[in-house]
C-alpha positions, -999 to 999 in steps of 0.1 A, spaced: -128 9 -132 -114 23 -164 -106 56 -162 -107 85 -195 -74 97 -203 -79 132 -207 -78 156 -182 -95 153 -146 -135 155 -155 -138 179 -126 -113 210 -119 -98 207 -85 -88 240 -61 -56 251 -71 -30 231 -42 2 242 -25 35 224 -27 55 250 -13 56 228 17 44 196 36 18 195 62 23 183 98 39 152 104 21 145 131 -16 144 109 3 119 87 15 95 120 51 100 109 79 110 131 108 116 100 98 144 78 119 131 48 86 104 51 62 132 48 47 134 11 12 154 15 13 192 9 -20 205 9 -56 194 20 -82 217 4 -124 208 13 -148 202 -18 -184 196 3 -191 166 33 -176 141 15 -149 154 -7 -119 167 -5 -88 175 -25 -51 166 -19 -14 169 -29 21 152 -23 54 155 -37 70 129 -51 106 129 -47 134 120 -73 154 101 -54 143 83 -22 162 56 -2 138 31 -3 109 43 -29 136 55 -50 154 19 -49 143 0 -80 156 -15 -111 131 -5 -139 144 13 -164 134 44 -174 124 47 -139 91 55 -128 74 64 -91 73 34 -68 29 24 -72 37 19 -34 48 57 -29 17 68 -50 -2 45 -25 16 60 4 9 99 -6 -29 81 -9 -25 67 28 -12 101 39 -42 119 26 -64 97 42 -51 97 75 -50 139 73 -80 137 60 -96 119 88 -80 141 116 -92 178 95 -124 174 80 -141 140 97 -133 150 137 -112 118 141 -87 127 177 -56 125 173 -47 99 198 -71 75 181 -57 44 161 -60 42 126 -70 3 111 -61 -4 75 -88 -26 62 -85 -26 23 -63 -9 -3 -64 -12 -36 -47 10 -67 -49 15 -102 -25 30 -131 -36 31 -161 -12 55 -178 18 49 -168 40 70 -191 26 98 -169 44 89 -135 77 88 -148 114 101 -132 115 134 -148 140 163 -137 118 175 -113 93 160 -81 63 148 -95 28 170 -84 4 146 -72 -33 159 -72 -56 136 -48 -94 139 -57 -104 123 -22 -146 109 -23 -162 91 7 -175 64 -7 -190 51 32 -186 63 61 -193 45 96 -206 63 129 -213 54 163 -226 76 188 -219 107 169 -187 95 167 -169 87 128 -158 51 135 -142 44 99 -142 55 65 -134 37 35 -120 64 4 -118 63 -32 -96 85 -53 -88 97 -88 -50 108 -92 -35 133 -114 -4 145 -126 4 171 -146 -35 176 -153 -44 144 -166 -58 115 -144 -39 87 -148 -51 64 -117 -76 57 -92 -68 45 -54 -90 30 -27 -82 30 10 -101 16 41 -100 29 76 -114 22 110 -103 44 139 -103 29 180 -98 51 206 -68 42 225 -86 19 253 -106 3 223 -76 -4 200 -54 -20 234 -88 -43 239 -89 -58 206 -55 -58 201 -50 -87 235 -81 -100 228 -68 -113 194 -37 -121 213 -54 -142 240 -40 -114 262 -6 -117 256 12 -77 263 16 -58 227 52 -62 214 73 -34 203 88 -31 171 115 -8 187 126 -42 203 130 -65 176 159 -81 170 179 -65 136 185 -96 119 158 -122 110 166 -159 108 170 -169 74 188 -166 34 179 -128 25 173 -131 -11 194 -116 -37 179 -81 -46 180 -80 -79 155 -111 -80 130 -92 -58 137 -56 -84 164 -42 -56 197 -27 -62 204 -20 -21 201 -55 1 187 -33 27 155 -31 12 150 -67 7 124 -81 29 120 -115 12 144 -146 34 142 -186 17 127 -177 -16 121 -208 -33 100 -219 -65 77 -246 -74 60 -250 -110 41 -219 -109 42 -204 -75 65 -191 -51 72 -188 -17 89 -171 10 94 -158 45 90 -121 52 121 -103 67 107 -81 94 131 -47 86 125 -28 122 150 -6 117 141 0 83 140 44 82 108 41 59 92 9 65 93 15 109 94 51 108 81 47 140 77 21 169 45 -5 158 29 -32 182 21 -55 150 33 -54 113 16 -30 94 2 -33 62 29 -15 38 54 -37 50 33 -69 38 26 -49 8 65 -45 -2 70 -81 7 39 -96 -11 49 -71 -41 87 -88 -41 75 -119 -41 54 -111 -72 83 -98 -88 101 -129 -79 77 -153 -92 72 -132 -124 107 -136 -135 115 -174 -122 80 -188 -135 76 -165 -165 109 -148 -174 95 -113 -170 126 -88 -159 123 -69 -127 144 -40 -144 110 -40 -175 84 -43 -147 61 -20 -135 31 -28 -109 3 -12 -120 -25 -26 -98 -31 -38 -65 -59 -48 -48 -60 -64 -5 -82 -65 20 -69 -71 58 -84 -100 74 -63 -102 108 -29 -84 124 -2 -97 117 20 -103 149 59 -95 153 67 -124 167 53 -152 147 67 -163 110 49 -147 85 46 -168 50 41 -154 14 26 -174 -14 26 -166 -49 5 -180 -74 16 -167 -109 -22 -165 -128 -35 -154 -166 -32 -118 -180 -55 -94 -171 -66 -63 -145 -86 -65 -120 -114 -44 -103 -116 -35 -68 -144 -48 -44 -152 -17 -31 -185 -30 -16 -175 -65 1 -181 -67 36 -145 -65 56 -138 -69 91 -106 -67 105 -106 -88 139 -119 -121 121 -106 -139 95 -131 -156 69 -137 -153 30 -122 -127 11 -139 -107 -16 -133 -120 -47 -116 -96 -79 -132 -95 -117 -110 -95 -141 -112 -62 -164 -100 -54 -198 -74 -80 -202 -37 -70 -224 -10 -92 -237 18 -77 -217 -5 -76 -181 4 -105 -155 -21 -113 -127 2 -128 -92 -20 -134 -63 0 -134 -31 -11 -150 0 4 -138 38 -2 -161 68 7 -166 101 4 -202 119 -16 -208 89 -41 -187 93 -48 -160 63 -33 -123 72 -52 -109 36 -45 -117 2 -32 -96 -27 -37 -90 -63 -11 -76 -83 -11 -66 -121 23 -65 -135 27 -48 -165 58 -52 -187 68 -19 -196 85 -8 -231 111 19 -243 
């Protein structure tokens, strides 16, 4: 969806940054991980959010493009937070109950207006249900779109999918796709996965620990490597997790697009910006087994988000397929594969865009 440029077609409530909101409606434990600020209801299925971006950040911070710009994964992540808030405040969801990523997808279309300036960027969530699930009076999932501002211009839309299991639910799927194996902990993990971290500046990384690519290796135009399981990464495990979760295959399928951009087409990780994204979840990924990205570097071009295809998270099977939008000279399409034992974890669709002065 292309979105206008000018400013938001309807006025949202004025929002407070003053402060963020509790960590615990955002399922973090650090609050240097907390971005959402303010949660304001429009009607039954509309709501309004903001975060703050920070300046500087450890890990979102950590990149080598040049003027900088706010990590599209820290955008997504203020989306997440909203979400999950969102579902606790206005939609009755408990808060013991666990939260299922299903589908995420993002667009920027102006980036010159999510820029590093001298202060934290105000983001402004325009949060829509675009379905909602129920069972027994019960809200059972959700899946969100969202229009995000800055400044008072849109400059991006968002989607995020959710399905929520009460805690006896979520531990009965969870060993029945394990064939009843006990849930791992994260908390547990060894520190150091087997394997060649890559250099960072190949994957757009200044500090190694943020690398979360091992073995990268290229052939004609794809790439692949094995995901670095970071478990005592601050931002990535904030907190203890029985599987991988999704952002974590999101930052090592977006490396791995990076990587592949500049072996297979020369593009520069420090004149790179991703400015779309688009997965559905098809199956958890496990701790324990090897997870394995595949890049396949495609044609120019953005991409549209299949809002509507049918997604389910316990079974694997066909993913939706993307449309290619508006298509421009300096856009590169990278599909990325994750798997497990060869079976398909989701698969992503990245637009990179390479960014000028």
């Amino acid at each position: 969806m292309t979105i206008a440029t000018e400013v938001a077609t309807e006025a949202l409530p004025e929002l407070d940054y003053a402060r963020t909101v509790d960590r615990l409606l955002v399922h973090r434990d650090a609050l240097g991980e907390v971005f959402l600020t303010d949660l304001q209801p429009l009607g039954d299925t509309r709501y309004a959010a903001a975060a703050q971006l920070p300046r500087s950040h450890a890990y979102y911070g950590d990149h080598l493009l040049r003027p900088g710009h706010h990590d599209p994964l820290l955008i997504l992540e203020a989306c997440r937070q909203a979400t999950l808030a969102g579902a606790h405040r206005f939609f009755g969801v408990p808060a013991d109950n666990k939260f299922i990523l299903t589908h995420l997808g993002l667009r920027i279309e102006r980036p010159e207006l999510v820029f590093v300036g001298t202060s934290p960027f105000r983001l402004a969530l325009h949060v829509r249900i675009g379905k909602r699930m129920e069972r027994e009076g019960r809200v059972t999932g959700l899946d969100y779109e969202i229009t995000l501002s800055g400044g008072g211009a849109v400059f991006g839309t968002a989607s995020v999918g959710l399905r929520f299991k009460d805690p006896n639910g979520y531990l009965t799927l969870r060993l029945n796709n394990r064939d009843g194996m006990a849930l791992p902990s994260s908390a547990s993990y060894p520190a150091v996965t087997p394997g060649a971290p890559m250099a960072p500046h190949l994957v757009g990384r200044a500090n190694p620990d943020n690398v979360v690519l091992l073995d990268g290796v290229v052939v004609g135009e794809s790439a692949q490597a094995l995901l670095r399981i970071p478990a005592k990464h601050a931002s990535l495990f904030d907190h203890p997790q029985d599987h991988l979760p999704g952002m974590v295959i999101a930052e090592g399928a977006r490396q791995l697009a990076l990587f592949a951009a500049l072996e297979v087409r020369g593009l520069s990780a420090s004149k790179t910006l991703l400015t779309a994204l688009d997965v559905r979840f098809t199956r958890f990924g496990e701790l324990e087994d090897d997870t394995v990205l595949s890049a396949v570097v495609g044609g120019s071009g953005r991409t549209h988000h299949p809002a509507e295809a049918p997604v389910d998270y316990t079974l694997g099977g066909v993913l939706a397929a993307v449309e290619e939008d508006e298509q421009r000279p300096e856009d590169l399409r990278v599909g990325v594969e994750a798997t497990q034992k060869g079976e398909a974890l989701c698969t992503f669709v990245f637009t990179l865009t390479r960014m000028t002065a």
